[in-house]
C-alpha positions in Angstrom: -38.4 -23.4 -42.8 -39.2 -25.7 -40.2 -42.8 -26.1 -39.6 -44.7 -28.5 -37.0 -48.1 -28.9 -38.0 -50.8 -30.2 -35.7 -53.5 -31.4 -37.9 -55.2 -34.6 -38.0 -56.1 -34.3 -41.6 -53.6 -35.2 -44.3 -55.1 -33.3 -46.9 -55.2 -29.5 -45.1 -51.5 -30.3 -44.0 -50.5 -30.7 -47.6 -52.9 -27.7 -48.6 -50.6 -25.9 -46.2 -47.5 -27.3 -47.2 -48.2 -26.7 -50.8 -48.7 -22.8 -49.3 -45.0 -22.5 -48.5 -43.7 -24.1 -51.5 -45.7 -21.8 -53.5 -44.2 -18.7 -52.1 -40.6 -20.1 -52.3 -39.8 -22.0 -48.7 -37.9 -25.2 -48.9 -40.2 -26.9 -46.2 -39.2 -28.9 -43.4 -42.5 -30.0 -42.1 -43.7 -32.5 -39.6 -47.3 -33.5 -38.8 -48.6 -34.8 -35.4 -52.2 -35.1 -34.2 -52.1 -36.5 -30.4 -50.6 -34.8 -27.1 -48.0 -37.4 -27.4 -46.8 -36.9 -30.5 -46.8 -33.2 -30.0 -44.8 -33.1 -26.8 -42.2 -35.7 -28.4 -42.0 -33.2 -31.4 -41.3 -30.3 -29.4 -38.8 -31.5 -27.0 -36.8 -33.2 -30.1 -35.8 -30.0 -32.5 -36.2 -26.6 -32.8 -39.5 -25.0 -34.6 -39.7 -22.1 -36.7 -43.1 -21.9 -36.6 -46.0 -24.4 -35.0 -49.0 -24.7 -37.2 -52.3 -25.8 -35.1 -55.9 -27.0 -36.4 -58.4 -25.7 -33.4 -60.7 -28.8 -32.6 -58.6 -32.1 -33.0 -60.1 -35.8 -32.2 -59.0 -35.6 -28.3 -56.8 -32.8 -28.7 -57.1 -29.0 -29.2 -54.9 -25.8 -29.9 -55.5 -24.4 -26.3 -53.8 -27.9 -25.3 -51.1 -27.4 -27.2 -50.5 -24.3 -26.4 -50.3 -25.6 -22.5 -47.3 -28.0 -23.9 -45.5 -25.2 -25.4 -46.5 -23.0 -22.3 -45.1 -25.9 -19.9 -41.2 -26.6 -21.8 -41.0 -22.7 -21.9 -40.7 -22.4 -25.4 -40.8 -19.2 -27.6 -42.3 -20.5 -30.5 -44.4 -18.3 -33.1 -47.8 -20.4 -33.0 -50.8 -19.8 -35.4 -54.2 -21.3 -35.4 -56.0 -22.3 -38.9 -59.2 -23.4 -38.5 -61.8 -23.9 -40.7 -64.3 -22.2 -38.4 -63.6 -20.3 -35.0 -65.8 -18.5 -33.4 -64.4 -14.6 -32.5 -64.5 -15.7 -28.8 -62.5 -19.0 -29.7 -60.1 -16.7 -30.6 -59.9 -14.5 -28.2 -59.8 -16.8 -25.6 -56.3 -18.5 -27.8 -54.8 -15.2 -28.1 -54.7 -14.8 -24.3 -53.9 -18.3 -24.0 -50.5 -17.5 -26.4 -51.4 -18.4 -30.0 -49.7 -14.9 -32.3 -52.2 -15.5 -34.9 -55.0 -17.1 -36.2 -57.2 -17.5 -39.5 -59.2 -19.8 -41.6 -58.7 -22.3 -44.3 -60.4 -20.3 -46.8 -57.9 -17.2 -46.2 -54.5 -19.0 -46.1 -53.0 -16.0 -48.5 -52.5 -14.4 -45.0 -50.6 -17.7 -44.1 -47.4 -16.7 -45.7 -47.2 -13.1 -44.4 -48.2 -14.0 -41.1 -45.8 -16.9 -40.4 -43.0 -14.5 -41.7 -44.2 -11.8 -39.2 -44.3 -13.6 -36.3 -41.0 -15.5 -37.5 -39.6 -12.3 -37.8 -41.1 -10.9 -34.7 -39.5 -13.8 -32.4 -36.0 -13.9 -33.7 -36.1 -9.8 -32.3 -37.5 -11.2 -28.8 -34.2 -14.0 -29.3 -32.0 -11.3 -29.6 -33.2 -9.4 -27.3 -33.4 -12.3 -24.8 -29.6 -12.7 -25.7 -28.4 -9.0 -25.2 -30.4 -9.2 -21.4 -28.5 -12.2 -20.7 -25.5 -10.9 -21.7 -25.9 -7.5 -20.1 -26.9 -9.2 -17.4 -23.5 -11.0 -17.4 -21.6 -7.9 -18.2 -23.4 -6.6 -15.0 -23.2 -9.4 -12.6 -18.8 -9.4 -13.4 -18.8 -5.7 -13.1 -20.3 -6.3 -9.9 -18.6 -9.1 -8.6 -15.2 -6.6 -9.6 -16.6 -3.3 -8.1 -17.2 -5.9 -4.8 -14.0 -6.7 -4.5 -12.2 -3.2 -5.6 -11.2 -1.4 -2.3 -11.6 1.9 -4.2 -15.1 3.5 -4.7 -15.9 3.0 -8.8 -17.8 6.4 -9.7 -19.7 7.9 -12.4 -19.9 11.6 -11.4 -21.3 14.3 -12.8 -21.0 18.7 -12.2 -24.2 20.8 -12.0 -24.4 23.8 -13.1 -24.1 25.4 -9.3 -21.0 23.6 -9.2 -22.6 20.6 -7.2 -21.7 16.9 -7.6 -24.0 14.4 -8.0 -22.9 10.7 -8.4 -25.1 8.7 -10.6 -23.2 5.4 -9.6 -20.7 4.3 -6.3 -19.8 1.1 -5.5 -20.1 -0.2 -2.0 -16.6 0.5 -0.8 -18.0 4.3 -0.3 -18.8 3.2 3.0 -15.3 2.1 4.0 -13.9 4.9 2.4 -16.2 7.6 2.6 -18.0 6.7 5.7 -21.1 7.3 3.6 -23.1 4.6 2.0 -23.3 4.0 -1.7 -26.9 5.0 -1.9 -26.2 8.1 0.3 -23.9 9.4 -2.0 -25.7 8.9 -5.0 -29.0 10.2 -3.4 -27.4 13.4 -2.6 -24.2 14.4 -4.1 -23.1 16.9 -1.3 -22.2 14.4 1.3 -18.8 14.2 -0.6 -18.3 17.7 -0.9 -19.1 17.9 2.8 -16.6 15.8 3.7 -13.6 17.5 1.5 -11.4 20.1 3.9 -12.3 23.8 2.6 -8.4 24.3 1.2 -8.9 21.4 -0.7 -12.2 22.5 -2.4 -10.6 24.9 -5.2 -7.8 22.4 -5.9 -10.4 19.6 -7.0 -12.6 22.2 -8.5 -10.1 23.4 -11.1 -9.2 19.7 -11.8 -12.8 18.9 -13.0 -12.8 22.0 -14.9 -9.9 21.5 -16.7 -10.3 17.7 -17.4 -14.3 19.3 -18.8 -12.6 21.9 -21.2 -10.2 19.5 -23.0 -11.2 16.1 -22.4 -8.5 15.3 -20.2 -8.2 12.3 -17.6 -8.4 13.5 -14.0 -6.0 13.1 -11.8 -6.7 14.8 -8.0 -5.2 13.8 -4.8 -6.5 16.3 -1.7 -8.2 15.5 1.7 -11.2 14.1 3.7 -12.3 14.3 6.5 -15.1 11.3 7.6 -17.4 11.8 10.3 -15.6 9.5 12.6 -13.1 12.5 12.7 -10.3 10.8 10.2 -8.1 12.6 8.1 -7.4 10.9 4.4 -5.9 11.0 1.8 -7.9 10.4 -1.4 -6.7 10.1 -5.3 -9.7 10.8 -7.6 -9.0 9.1 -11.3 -11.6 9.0 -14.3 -11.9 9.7 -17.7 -14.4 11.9 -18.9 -17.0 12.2 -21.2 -20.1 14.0 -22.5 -24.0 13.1 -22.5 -26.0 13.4 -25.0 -26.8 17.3 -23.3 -23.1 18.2 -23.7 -22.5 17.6 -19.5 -19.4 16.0 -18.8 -18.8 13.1 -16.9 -16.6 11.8 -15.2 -16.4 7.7 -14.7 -13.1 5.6 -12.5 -12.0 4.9 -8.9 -11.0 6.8 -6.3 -8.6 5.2 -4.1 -7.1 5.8 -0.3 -4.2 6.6 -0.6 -3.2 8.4 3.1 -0.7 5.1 4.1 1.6 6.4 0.8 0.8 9.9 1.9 2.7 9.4 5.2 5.5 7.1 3.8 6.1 9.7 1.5 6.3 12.5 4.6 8.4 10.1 6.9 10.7 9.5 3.7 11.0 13.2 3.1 11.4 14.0 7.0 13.8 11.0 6.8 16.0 12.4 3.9 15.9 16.0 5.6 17.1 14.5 8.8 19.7 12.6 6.9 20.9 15.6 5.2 21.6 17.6 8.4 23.3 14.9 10.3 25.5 14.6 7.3 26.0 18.2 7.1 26.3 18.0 11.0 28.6 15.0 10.7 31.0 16.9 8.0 31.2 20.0 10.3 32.0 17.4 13.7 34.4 16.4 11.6 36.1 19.7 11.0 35.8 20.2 14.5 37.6 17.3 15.3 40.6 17.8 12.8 40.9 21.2 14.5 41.1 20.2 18.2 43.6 17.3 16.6 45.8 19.8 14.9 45.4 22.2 18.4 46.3 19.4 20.7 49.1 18.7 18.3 50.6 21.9 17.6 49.8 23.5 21.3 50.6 20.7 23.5 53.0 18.5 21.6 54.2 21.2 19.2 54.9 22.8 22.7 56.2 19.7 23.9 58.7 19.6 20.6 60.0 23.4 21.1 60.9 23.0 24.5 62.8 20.1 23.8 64.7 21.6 21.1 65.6 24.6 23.6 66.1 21.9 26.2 68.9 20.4 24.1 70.6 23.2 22.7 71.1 24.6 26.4 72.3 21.3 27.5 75.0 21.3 24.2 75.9 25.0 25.1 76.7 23.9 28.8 78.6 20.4 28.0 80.9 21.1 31.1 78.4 22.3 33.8 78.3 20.3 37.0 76.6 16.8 36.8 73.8 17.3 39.1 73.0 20.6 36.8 73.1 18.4 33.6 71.1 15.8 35.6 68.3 18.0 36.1 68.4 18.9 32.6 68.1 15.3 31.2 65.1 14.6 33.8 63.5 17.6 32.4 63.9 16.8 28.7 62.6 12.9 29.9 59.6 14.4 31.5 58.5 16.7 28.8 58.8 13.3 25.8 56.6 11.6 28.5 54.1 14.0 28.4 54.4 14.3 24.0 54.4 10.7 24.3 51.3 10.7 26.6 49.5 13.3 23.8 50.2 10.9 21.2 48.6 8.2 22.5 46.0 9.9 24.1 44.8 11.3 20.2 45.6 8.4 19.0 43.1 6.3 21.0 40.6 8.7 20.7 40.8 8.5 16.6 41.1 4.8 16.9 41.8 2.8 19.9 44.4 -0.1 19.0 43.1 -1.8 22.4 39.9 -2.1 21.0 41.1 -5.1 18.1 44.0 -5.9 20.1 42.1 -6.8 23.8 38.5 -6.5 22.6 35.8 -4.0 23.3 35.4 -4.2 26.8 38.8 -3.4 27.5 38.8 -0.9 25.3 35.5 0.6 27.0 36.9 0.7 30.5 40.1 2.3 28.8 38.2 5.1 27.4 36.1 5.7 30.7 39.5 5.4 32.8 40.6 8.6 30.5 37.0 10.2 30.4 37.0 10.4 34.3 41.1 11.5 34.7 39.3 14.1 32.0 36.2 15.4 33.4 36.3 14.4 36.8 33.1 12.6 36.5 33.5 9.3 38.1 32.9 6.1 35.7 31.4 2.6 37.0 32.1 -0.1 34.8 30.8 -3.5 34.7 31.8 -6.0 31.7 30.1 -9.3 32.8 31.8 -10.8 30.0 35.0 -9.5 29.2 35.9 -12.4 26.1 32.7 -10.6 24.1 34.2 -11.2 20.6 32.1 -9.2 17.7 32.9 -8.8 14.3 34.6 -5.6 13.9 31.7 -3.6 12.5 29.6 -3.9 15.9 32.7 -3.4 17.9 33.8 -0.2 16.2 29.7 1.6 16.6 29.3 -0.1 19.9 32.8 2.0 20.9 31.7 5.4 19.5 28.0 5.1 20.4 29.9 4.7 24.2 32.4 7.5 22.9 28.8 9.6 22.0 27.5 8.8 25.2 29.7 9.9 27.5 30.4 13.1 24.8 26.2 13.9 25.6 26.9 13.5 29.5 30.1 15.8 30.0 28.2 18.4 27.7 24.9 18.4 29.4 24.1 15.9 32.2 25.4 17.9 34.9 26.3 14.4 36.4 28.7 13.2 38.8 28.7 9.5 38.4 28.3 7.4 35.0 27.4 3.2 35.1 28.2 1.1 32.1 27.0 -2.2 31.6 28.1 -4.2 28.8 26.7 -7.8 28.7 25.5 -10.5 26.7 21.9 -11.4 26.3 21.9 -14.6 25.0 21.5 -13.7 21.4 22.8 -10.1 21.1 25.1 -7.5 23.3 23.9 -5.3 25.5 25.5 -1.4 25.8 24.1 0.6 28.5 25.1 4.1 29.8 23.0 5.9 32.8 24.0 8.7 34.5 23.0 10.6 37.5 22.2 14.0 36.0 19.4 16.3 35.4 17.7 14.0 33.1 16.3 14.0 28.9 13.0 15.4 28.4 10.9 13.7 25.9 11.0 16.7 24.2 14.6 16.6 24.0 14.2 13.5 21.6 12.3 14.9 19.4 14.8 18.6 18.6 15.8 18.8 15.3 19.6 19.5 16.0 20.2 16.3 18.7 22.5 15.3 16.1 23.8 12.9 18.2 20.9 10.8 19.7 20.2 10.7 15.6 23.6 9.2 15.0 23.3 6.6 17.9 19.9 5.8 16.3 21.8 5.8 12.8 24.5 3.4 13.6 22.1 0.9 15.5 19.6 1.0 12.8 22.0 -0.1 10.2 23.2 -2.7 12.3 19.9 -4.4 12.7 19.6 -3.7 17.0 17.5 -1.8 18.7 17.7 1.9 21.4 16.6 2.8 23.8 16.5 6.5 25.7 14.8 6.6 29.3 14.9 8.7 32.3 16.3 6.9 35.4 14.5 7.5 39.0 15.7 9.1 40.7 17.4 11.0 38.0 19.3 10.9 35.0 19.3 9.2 32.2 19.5 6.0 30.7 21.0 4.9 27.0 20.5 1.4 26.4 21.3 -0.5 22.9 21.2 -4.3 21.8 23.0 -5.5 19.0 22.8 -8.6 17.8 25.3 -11.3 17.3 26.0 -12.8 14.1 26.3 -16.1 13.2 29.8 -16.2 13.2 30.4 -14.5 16.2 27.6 -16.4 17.7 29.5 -19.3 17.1 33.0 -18.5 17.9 31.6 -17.8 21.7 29.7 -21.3 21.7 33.2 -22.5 20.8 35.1 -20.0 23.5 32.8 -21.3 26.1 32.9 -24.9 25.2 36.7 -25.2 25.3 
């Protein structure tokens, strides 16, 4: 043990030595009898125990106890004295001595020191578990700060009531109630909660409560700003010492997945009938193929065939007779000839990679108009626009869709197309002069083909645009934009 004593005779210091070594101790003892001495003593080592005479030469217990007081040690410190008055001691007990007796009773010595020993090694440890709880605290804090979901510890009453026994600040972002609000008075969360979601979040807890279960609770909020979200609830539960359960984790916002995960599903739904829709236009189109083949050229064919077996059977008619006949058979392969390349550009227009897309749009217009009778304006600003052939091909049948939407319900008479570059990208753009799309019209769940437009210029990277045109109509605008390649290969056109 290691022992300071302050006594400035030699003698009682080894009367008190020879105390320890009687019970057993291995002593480790020091002796000092000035302020000095004391103060060096202190600040040097640690001190099991300090040992103090009352009345020194200069020097006293009270003093030394103003040392210890002033280094802010917790030392065990015992007076013996060989005469103190009761007030004496009184007065050092307040002053911090733990203990104090005389010379002639130093059999309480032993049992004392070993008290007090005792007695601050428990105030150590318990110095050293406040410290570290207050660590344990301070980094739970410091996480809870900087956790954008509200850490809980939540408890059920019997009514069925929450009560919140701990929130962490971000209850007010969240929430819109403050942490101390919801803790205060548990039934601002269940205010907030929308009445269908009530019963949902009231069989989680009781299930998690019957077998021990984590919760796991998604359901709605409503703040009084008027928001709408989306919370998760998460915990692990467990019971007090009264059997309650309770429920301690985070609860996190979680409305900005909510929505991605309603736009996906919209998305997928939408994409599921445009590719149901796109299968059955494509039927459609297969059948008004094999019509126009088998009425107009299968027509076409049949008439030939009777054409030429009426011209074998009447070899020696007159020439002007036979004449007739040949002009005939001539005009109806002009017209087959006519159907064939009219299909044929309509499945896939070999102007459009043999002369480009513009002349390939002012083709297709040129046919639309001999078709409809609605009268097409076209303007190619730039008729050497050279894409790869991916943009060319949905440039051409977003134009082919286009004009498609305006014979079936613009009621127009006129069409303009633009198609121009815009320094970094192509420009597309349709408008008519017909009764005009509705913003409701954008928004039907069978436009099938203002999806596809939207479809095709999505996956290429550009951008659309529907407006309504004054003083009518309606006007389809798309940008596209150029690759690097293409980008390139027109810096080079233009150079040369």
């Amino acid at each position: 043990m290691r022992v300071l004593l302050i006594e400035d005779s030699e003698d009682d210091a080894l009367l008190l030595v020879h105390r320890f070594h009687s019970s057993g101790y291995a002593l480790d003892a020091l002796r000092v009898d000035t302020p000095t001495q004391t103060e060096d003593a202190l600040r040097s080592r640690e001190w099991d125990v300090v040992i103090s005479d009352h009345d020194l030469p200069g020097f006293s217990a009270i003093a030394a106890l103003g040392i210890i007081k002033q280094l802010e040690l917790d030392v065990p410190f015992i007076i013996v004295s060989g005469v103190i008055r009761e007030e004496t001691a009184i007065t050092a007990m307040r002053a911090g001595a733990h203990d104090y007796l005389t010379k002639n009773q130093l059999e309480r010595l032993i049992p004392a020191v070993e008290r007090e020993v005792r007695e601050a090694g428990n105030r150590r440890q318990r110095q050293l578990a406040l410290a570290a709880q207050h660590e344990a605290d301070a980094r739970f804090q410091a996480v809870a700060a900087s956790t954008p979901g509200v850490i809980f510890q939540m408890t059920r009453h019997d009514n069925g009531q929450l009560g919140f026994a701990y929130a962490s600040d971000a209850a007010d972002m969240l929430l819109g109630v403050s942490a101390l609000q919801l803790c205060e008075d548990g039934t601002h969360f269940s205010r907030l909660l929308l009445a269908e979601d009530h019963q949902t979040l009231d069989a989680a807890l009781a299930a998690s409560a019957s077998n021990g279960s984590r919760l796991n609770w998604e359901g709605r909020i409503q703040t009084d700003a008027g928001d709408t979200k989306w919370i998760n609830v998460r915990g692990s539960v467990r019971c007090d010492p009264s059997g309650a359960p309770i429920w301690e984790g985070v609860m996190w916002n979680i409305t900005q997945s909510k929505q991605t995960e309603s736009e996906l599903r919209t998305s997928q739904d939408h994409l599921k009938a445009l590719s149901n829709h796109l299968q059955h236009a494509k039927e459609e189109e297969r059948e008004r193929i094999a019509r126009d083949v088998h009425d107009v050229l299968g027509g076409h064919l049949v008439a030939l065939k009777f054409s030429t077996s009426l011209m074998a059977s009447r070899l020696d008619a007159p020439a002007e007779q036979r004449l007739a006949q040949v002009a005939s058979v001539e005009a109806l392969i002009d017209e087959a000839i006519d159907t064939v390349s009219r299909v044929t550009r309509e499945l896939r227009p070999g102007i459009l990679k043999d002369f480009g897309l513009a002349a390939a749009i002012e083709s297709h217009a040129e046919d639309f108009s001999k078709r409809t009778g609605i009268r097409c304006h076209v303007l190619c600003a730039d008729d050497d626009i050279a894409l790869p052939e991916p943009e060319s091909i949905a440039l051409f049948r977003i134009f082919q869709e286009s004009l498609t939407n305006v014979s079936k319900h613009a009621k127009a008479e006129n069409v303009e197309i633009r198609l121009v570059h815009t320094g970094d990208g192509v420009s597309l753009e349709v408008g008519d002069d017909g009764i005009g799309l509705a913003d409701t019209d954008l928004a039907k769940p069978h436009s099938f083909g203002l999806r596809g437009v939207r479809e095709r210029v999505t996956s290429l990277g550009g951008c659309v645009d529907f407006a309504r045109r004054i003083p009518n109509g309606t006007r389809l605008q798309v940008v596209l934009p150029l690759s690097d390649v293409s980008t390139a290969a027109s810096n080079q056109e233009l150079s040369s």
